[in-house]
N, C-alpha and C positions, 0 to 999 in steps of 0.2 A: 428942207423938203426935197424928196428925190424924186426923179423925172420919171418917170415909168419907160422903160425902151421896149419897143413895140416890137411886134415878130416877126414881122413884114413890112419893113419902114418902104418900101416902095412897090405893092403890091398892082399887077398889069389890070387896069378897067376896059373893060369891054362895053358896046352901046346896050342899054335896052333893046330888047327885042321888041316888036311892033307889038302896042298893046291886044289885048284879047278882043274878038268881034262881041263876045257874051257880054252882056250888063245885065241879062235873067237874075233872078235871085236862085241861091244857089240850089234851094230846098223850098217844097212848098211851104209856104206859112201855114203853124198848124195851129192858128186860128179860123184857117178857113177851109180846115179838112179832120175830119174825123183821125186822130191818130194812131187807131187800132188798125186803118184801112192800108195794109202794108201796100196794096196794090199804085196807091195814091203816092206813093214818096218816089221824088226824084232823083233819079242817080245822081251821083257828082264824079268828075270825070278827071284825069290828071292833070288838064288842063284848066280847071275853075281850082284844085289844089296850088298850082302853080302862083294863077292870080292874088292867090292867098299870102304867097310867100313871097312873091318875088321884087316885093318892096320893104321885107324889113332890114334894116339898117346894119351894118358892121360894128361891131362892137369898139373897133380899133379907128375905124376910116367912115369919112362920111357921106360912104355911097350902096347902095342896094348890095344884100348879097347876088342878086340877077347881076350886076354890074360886075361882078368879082368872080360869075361863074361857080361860087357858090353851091348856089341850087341853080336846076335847070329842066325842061319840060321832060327833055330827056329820060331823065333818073328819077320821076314822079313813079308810081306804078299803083292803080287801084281797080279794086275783085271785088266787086259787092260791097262789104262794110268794112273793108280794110286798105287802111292807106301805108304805101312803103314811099319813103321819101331817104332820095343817098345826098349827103352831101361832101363836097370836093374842097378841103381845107386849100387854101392858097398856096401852103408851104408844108412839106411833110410831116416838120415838129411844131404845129400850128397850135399853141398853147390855148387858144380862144375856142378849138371846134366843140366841145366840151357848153362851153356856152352859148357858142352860137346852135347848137342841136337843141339848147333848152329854152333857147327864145323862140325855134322853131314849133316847137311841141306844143308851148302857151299859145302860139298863135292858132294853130290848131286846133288847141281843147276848147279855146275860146268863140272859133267861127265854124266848127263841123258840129254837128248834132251828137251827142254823146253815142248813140248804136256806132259811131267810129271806132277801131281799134287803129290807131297812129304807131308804126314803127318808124323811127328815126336811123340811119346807118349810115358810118361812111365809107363812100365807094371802095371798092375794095383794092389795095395798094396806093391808096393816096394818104394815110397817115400811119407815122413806124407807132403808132399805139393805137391803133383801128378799132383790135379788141375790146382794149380797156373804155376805151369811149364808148363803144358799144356798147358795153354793160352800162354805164351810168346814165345812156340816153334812155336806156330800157325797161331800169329798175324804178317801178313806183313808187317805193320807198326812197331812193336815193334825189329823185326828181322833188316829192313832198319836201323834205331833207332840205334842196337848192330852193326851193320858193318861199320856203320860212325863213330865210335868212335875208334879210332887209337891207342890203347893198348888193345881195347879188340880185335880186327881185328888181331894186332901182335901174340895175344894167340894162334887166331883162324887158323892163317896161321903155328905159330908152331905147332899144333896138326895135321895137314896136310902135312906137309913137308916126314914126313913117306909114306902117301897117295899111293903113286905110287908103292910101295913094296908089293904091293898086293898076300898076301899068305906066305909073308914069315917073319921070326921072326923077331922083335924091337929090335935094341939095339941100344941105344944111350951112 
């Protein structure tokens, strides 16, 4: 049995940032509003996106990508129904950002309202295949593709399992 060598066996953690002042919900419940009534729906802001992400788990290490810098409030960016989120691999040839943009996505399609369109990207000059990533976080096809495969899916769902701890530190 071979070890798996990791690709950033000593990756720099940073603290959480102070949790978020919001605990609103993020949208109005559309049990309790007409949902034709476009007027009625609440914006969500890069900052309730952030909350969203910034406790799921590293694929590799068992601390937040907020912890890892990662993601950050910064590189959130959202217009109406469209969310841009960059994220900062750790190390340039970071073999995992590929998968960590696909835990990010699921966390996404799973707590924004489908009228979201979610772009995933990484920052630009922090990985030498930026492109190529790009496309794979992009393509609904390629993404369908990664979630029907049932060890990548188990990855994807432990990098999640943290998910819900929104704001507060990892420890596994």
């Amino acid at each position: 049995m071979s070890v798996r060598q990791l690709d950033n066996d000593n990756p720099t953690i940073f603290a959480p940032s102070s949790s978020s002042k919001r605990r609103a919900a993020l949208w109005v419940d559309e049990a309790d509003v007409d949902v034709a009534d476009d007027a009625a729906r609440e914006a969500i802001d890069a900052e309730e996106v952030f909350d969203l992400l910034r406790s799921v788990t590293d694929p590799e290490h068992p601390v937040s990508l907020e912890q890892l810098r990662v993601v950050s409030r910064e590189d959130i960016h959202v217009s109406g129904d469209r969310v841009l989120v960059y994220l900062t691999p750790t190390i340039p040839h970071c073999s995992m950002s590929t998968l960590i943009g696909l835990s990010l996505r699921v966390r996404l399609l799973r707590a924004l309202p489908s009228r979201f369109r979610v772009d995933l990207r990484i920052k630009p000059g922090s990985h030498q295949s930026e492109h190529a990533v790009n496309k794979q976080l992009n393509d609904k096809e390629r993404v369908q593709a990664a979630l029907e495969n049932a060890h990548l899916l188990a990855v994807v769902e432990g990098c999640l399992a943290t998910a819900g701890k929104r704001g507060v530190e990892v420890a596994v």
